[in-house]
N, C-alpha and C positions, 0 to 999 in steps of 0.2 A: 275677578276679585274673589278669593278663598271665602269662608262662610265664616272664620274665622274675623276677618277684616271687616264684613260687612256687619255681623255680631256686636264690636268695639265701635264703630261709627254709629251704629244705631244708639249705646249705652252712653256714648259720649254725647250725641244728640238729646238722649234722653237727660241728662245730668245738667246741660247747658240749658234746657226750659225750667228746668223745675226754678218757682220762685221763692223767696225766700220766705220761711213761716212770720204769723204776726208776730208771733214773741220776738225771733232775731232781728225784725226791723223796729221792733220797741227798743229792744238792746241795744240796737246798733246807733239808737239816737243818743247826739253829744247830750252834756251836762247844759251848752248854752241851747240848745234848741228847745222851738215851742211847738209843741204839737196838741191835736186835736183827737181824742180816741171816743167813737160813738160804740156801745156796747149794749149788749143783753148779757143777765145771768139769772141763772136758776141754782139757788144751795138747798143742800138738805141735811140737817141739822135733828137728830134726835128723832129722827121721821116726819119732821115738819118742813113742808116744802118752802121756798120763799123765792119768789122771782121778781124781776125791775128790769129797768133799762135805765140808760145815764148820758151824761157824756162829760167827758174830761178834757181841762184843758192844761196841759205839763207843761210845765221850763226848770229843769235840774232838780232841785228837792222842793217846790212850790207849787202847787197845785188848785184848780177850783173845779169841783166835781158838781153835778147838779143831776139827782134823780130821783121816783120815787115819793116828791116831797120832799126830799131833805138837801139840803146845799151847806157841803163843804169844802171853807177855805183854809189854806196852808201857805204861809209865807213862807215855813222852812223852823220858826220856828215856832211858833201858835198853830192850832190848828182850832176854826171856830166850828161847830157841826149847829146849822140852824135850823129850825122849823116854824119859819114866816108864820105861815097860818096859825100854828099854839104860840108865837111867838114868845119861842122858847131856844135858850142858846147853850151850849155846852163849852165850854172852854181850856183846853188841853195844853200841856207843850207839846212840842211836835217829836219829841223825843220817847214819850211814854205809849207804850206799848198796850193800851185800857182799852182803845178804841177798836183794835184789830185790825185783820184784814180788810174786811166791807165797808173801813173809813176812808183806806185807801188801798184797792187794789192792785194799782198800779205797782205799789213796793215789793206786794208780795208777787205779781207776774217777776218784776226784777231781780227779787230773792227767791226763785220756786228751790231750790235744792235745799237751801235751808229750813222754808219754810213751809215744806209737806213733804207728805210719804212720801208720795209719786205725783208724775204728772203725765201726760200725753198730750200734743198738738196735731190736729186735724183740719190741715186749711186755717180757718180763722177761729176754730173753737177749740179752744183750752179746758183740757178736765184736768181738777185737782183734787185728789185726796189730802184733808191736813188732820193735823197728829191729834184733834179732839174730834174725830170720826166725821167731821163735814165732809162733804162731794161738793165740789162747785164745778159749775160749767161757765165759762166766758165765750160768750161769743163776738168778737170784735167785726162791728158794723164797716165801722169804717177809719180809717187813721190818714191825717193831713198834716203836713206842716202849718206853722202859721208863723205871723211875722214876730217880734221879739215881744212880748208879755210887758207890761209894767207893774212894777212891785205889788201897787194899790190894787191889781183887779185879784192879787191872790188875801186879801183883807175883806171884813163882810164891809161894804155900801150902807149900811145900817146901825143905826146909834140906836145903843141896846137902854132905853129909857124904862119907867118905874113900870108900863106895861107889859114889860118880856120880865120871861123868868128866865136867872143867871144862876149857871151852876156853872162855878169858876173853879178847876181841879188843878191849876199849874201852882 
């Protein structure tokens, strides 16, 4: 066997292990699928560090995030951002742009070319540069399917009575 031959078997070999990065099998997930993504991040904003962890649970444009303290839901098209404990509720459409990235990261992992300078994937951790000089890192724990979501679990469980404060922005 030429050294040549054995060169392309090995780069072929090599090319057939490699897995595919976290972002392409987020990408690669349909619009009907529900999945499960457990993460960490660390941003850095103005020189002010901020880290969490989380975990998400997606099917198409509807989501329920839970980190931190703070739990948000998104039917696709409300998005409620609650914080049980001050029981205090934020209330958006799901189209306005106010909330950013850190409401929903998910969007922006599925728009990075849009929505930053750069990016880079390493295994399971995503660095972003975005255009108001944040750095963020994602590190994605862990990502599952799961069976099909019903509407209601992406709506808050909680009836927002004279106790909670409502700041209603739609």
């Amino acid at each position: 066997m030429s050294l040549l031959s054995i060169c392309l078997s090995w780069i072929m070999s090599a090319v057939a292990l490699q897995q595919p990065s976290v972002l392409d099998a987020l990408r690669s997930t349909s619009d009907s699928a529900s999945i499960q993504i457990d993460y960490e991040f660390t941003a850095v904003t103005s020189g002010i560090r901020s880290f969490g962890d989380g975990r998400i649970e997606l099917q198409g444009n509807s989501y329920h995030m839970n980190g931190n303290g703070i739990e948000i839901f998104c039917d696709g098209k409300t998005t409620w951002m609650l914080d049980e404990q001050a029981k205090e509720v934020i209330i958006e459409s799901a189209e306005s742009n106010s909330a950013g990235y850190l409401a929903n990261p998910v969007l922006l992992l599925m728009n990075l070319e849009e929505n930053s300078v750069s990016y880079d994937v390493e295994g399971n951790l995503i660095r972003i540069s975005l255009p108001d000089g944040t750095r963020l890192d994602v590190t994605v724990k862990g990502m599952k399917p799961l069976e099909t979501i019903k509407p209601e679990a992406f709506r808050p469980p909680v009836e927002f009575g004279s106790d909670w404060i409502v700041t209603d922005l739609r």
